[in-house]
C-alpha positions as CSV (number, residue, x, y, z in Angstrom):
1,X,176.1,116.2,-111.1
2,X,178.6,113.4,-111.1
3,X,180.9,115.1,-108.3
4,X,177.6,115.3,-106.1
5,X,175.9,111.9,-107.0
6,X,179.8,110.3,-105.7
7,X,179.8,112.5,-102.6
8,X,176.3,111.2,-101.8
9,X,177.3,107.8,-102.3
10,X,180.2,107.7,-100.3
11,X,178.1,109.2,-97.2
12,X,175.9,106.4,-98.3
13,X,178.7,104.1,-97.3
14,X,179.3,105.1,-94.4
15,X,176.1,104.5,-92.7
16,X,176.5,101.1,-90.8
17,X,174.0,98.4,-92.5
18,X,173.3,97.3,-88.9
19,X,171.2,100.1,-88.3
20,X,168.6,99.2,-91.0
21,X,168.4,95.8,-89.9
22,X,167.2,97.1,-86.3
23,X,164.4,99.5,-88.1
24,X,163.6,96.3,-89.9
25,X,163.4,94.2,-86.7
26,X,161.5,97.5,-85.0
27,X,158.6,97.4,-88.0
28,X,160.2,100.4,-89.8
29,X,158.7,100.5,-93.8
30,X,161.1,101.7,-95.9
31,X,160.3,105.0,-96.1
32,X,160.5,105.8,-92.3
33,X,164.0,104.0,-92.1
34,X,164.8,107.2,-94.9
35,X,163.2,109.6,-92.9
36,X,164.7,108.6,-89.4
37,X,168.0,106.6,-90.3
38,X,169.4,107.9,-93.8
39,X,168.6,111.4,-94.1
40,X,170.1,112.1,-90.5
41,X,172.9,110.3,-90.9
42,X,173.5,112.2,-93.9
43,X,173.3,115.6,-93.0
44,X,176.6,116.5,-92.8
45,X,177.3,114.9,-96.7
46,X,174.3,116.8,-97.4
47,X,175.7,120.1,-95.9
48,X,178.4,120.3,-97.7
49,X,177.1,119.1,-101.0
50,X,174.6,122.2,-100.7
51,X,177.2,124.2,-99.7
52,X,179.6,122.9,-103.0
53,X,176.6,123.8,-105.4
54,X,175.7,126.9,-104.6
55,X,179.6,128.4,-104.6
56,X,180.0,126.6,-107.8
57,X,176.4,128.4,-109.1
58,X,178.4,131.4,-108.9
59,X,181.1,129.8,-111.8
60,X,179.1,130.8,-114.5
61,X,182.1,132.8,-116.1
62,X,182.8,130.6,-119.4
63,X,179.2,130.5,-120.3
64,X,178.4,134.1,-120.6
65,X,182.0,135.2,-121.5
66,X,181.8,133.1,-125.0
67,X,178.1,133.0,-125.3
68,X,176.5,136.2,-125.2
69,X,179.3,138.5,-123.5
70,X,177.0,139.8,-121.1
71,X,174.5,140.8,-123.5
72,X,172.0,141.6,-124.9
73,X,171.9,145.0,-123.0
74,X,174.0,143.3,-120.1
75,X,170.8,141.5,-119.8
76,X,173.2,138.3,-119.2
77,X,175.9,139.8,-117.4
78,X,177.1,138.1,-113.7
79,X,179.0,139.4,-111.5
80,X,182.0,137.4,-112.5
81,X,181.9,138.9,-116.2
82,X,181.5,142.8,-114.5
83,X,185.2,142.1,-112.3
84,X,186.3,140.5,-115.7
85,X,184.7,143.8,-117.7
86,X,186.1,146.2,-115.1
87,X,189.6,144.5,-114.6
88,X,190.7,144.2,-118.5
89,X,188.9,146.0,-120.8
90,X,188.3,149.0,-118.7
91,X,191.9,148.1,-117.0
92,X,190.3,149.3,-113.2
93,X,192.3,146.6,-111.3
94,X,191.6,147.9,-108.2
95,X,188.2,148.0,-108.4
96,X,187.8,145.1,-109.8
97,X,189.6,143.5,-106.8
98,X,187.8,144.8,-104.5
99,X,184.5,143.7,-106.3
100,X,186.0,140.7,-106.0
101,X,186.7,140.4,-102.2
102,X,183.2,141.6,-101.7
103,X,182.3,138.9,-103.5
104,X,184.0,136.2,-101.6
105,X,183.0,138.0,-98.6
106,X,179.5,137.5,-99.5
107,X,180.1,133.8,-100.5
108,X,181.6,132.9,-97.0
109,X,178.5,134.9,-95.3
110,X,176.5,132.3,-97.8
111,X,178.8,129.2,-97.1
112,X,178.7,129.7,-93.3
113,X,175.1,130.5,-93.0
114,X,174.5,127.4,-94.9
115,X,176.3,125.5,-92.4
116,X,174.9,126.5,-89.5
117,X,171.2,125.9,-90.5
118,X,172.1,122.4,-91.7
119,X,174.1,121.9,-89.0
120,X,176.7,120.1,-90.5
121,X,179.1,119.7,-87.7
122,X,176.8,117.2,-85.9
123,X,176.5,113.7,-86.8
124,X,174.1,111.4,-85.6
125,X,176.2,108.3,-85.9
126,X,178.0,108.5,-82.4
């Protein structure tokens, strides 16, 4: 939460104070300078936030592997655990790497996807 509240803030900074001071001269309330200067201007922040927290949603390792070790019933298992499962206790390393580049196969599909809908190469601020 801390890494994504900083990378907020620092898009934040970058959004030139001037630009609020015309919405203020134009009328703008508050809430339509958000809508039509700060949320634009921080799409591309935003982007890659979304895309940050939903590759690190799939680091959930730790928490099952000391907690409930994928159980009860493999009612907890992820992914991550099965490669970890598959590559040293059952000692299949190969199919445990290719679980794993299937995995990060699916992750760039995610990543790139995610990218393209929020358009995150554009900025506004030209």
């Amino acid at each position: 939460m801390g890494y994504t509240a900083l990378l907020v803030f620092a898009g934040l900074m970058t959004i030139p104070e001037g630009l609020y001071e015309a919405g203020r001269v134009d009328g703008a309330s508050e809430w339509r300078m958000f809508w039509s200067i700060t949320l634009p201007l921080l799409r591309p922040v935003l982007a890659l936030v979304l895309v940050i927290t939903v590759t690190g949603s799939f680091q959930v390792f730790d928490t099952v592997a000391v907690t409930t070790s994928g159980g009860p019933g493999d009612a907890s298992r992820v992914i991550q655990y099965y490669i970890f499962d598959l590559a040293f206790q059952r000692l299949e390393f190969g199919y445990a790497a290719a679980v794993s580049v299937v995995l990060f196969a699916i992750l760039a599909v995610v990543a790139f996807v995610q990218l393209r809908l929020t358009r995150a190469n554009e900025s506004d601020l030209a």
